[in-house]
Steps between C-alpha positions, in 0.01 A plus 500: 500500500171677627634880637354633830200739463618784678339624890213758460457770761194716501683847700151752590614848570238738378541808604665848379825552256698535840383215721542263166855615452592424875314122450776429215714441766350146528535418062917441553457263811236310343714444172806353723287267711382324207835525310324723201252235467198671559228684371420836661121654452412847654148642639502820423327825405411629175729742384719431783620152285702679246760504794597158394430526094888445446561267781506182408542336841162572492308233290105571510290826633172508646378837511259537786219832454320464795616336782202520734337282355433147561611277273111349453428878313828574432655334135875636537490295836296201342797479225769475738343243720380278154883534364597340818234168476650452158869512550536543918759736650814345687482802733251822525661775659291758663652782572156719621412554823151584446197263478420598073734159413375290736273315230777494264674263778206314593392373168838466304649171475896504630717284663587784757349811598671767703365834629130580561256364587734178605772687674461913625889671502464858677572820335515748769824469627619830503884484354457233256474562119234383331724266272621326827110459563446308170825318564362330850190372291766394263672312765165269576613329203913574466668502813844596387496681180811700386434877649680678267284366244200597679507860392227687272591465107347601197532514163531794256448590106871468336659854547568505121129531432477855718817689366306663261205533667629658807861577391642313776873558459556727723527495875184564670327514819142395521217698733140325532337725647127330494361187736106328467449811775642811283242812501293355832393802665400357843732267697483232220797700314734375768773362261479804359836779494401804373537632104669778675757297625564333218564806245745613829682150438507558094633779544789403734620224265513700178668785654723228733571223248531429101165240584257464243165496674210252452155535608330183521132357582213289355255609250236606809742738599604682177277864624685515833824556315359828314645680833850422427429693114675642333704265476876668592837347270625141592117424688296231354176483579410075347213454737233293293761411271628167625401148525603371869767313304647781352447664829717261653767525291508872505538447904765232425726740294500806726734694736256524778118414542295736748114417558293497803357194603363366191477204285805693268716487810435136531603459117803737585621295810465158275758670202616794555831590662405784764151567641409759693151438678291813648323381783285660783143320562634129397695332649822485378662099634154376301476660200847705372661304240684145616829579577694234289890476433424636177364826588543812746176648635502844720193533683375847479292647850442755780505210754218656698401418803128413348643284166410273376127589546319234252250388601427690818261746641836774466503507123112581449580791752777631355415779273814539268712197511750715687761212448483508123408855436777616717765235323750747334647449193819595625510198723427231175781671341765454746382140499520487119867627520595206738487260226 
């Protein structure tokens, strides 16, 4: 008796550590509809694949380094598309709105294609998350998947592996204080709440709470957290320190996660318990973390009259990021003591 070769799906979502975690939401969906029969292979960016090292719903990587290119100069693209004319794709999933995949789709060889250039979905609907974006592409090809399992997920390094590294036995409360923004002097800083803040909200929780405090961010980030030294007792400052699996789990094992809008509060809302997401330029219905049945996120804001601002004429005339700057950290507290 001859078994069934499993189904092969080709998923591209290429962008940032944030926008990949939301396009996860599609990996559970996929796995029903072909009754765990399938193979699952991910466009992504360098660096930003280690996301999926211990995920093994994920079967192949193609790490993509510049995505402008067209395929004809382009080898990363030319080794996708040749994969396919060997061993063609039941299904490629584009999940990009832009135009850089559209010779990924032209030239692969699949059964179906769904999303550009074949099919546009919009983005710009004000109130809808970005996950529920990349689930209406999703529904091109799966009308009635199972919602609850349409949710962001991830997987982590076994906690076992980090107790002595980070002594993790403890309860503890996780700040990230950093985004791909931090230190922007001009309106580029918009994700941006201020150090000052910050060592205001440190300070609450250790003189508030019996927290353990940990400081967290990527390796390009490690000399923006010299402003939080000396370190004070029960801080931890292991920014640089983790791999985004360890990261993960770190965020899966904590009392409370609070990051602006960031690809850690994307991370945070696919594990951890309760989020809270600072948010002032962005909007918050697109890009806070997925509310899910599994988590509680508290959206942190002024609610001005002039938020959300990205991508307008306001936010290159406003001079401070009065919405962010003028965030106290009085008001993330009371939201941290709601959990």
């Amino acid at each position: 008796m001859t078994l069934k070769q499993n189904k092969k799906v080709l998923v591209i979502r290429c962008g940032l550590l944030g926008d990949t975690v939301d396009a996860t939401s599609v990996i559970d969906p996929l796995i029903e509809h072909f009754q765990n029969k399938v193979d699952i292979h991910w466009v992504t960016k360098p660096g930003i694949s280690e996301l999926f090292k211990y995920d093994n719903r994920i079967q192949k990587i193609f790490e993509l380094r510049h995505t402008r290119l067209p395929f004809y100069l382009n080898i990363d693209k030319q080794k996708i598309i040749l994969n396919s004319i060997k061993s063609p794709y039941n299904l490629i999933l584009n999940l990009e709105i832009g135009n850089k995949f559209n010779d990924i789709m032209k030239f692969s060889r699949a059964t179906k294609k769904c999303g550009m250039p074949f099919q546009f979905v919009n983005d710009d609907i004000f109130e809808e998350h970005r996950v529920d974006h990349q689930l209406r592409i999703l529904e091109l090809f799966i009308k009635d998947f199972r919602k609850e399992a349409a949710k962001p997920s991830i997987v982590g390094i076994n906690k076992k592996h980090l107790i002595n590294k980070f002594h993790l036995e403890e309860k503890y409360i996780v700040l990230c204080p950093t985004n791909s923004h931090v230190g922007k002097k001009n309106y580029r800083g918009y994700r941006s709440w201020p150090a000052s803040n910050w060592k205001d909200l440190i300070e609450k929780i250790l003189k508030l709470t019996d927290l353990k405090i940990y400081l967290v961010g990527s390796k390009d980030e490690v000399e923006y957290f010299s402003v939080f030294h000396p370190l004070p007792d029960r801080v931890y400052d292991i920014s640089g320190k983790t791999t985004i699996p360890e990261l993960i789990t770190v965020l899966e094992n904590s009392e409370v996660v609070v990051a602006t809008d960031s690809g850690s509060v994307h991370l945070a809302g696919a594990v951890a318990k309760n989020i809270i997401s600072i948010h002032g330029p962005t909007n918050s219905h697109q890009s806070s973390p997925y509310q899910t049945y599994k988590n509680n996120v508290r959206i942190a804001t002024l609610d001005l009259d002039c938020s959300p601002c990205y991508d307008t004429k306001i936010i290159k005339t406003c001079k401070k990021n009065i919405c962010m700057h003028n965030l106290e950290a009085s008001k993330i507290f009371n939201l941290i003591q709601e959990f």
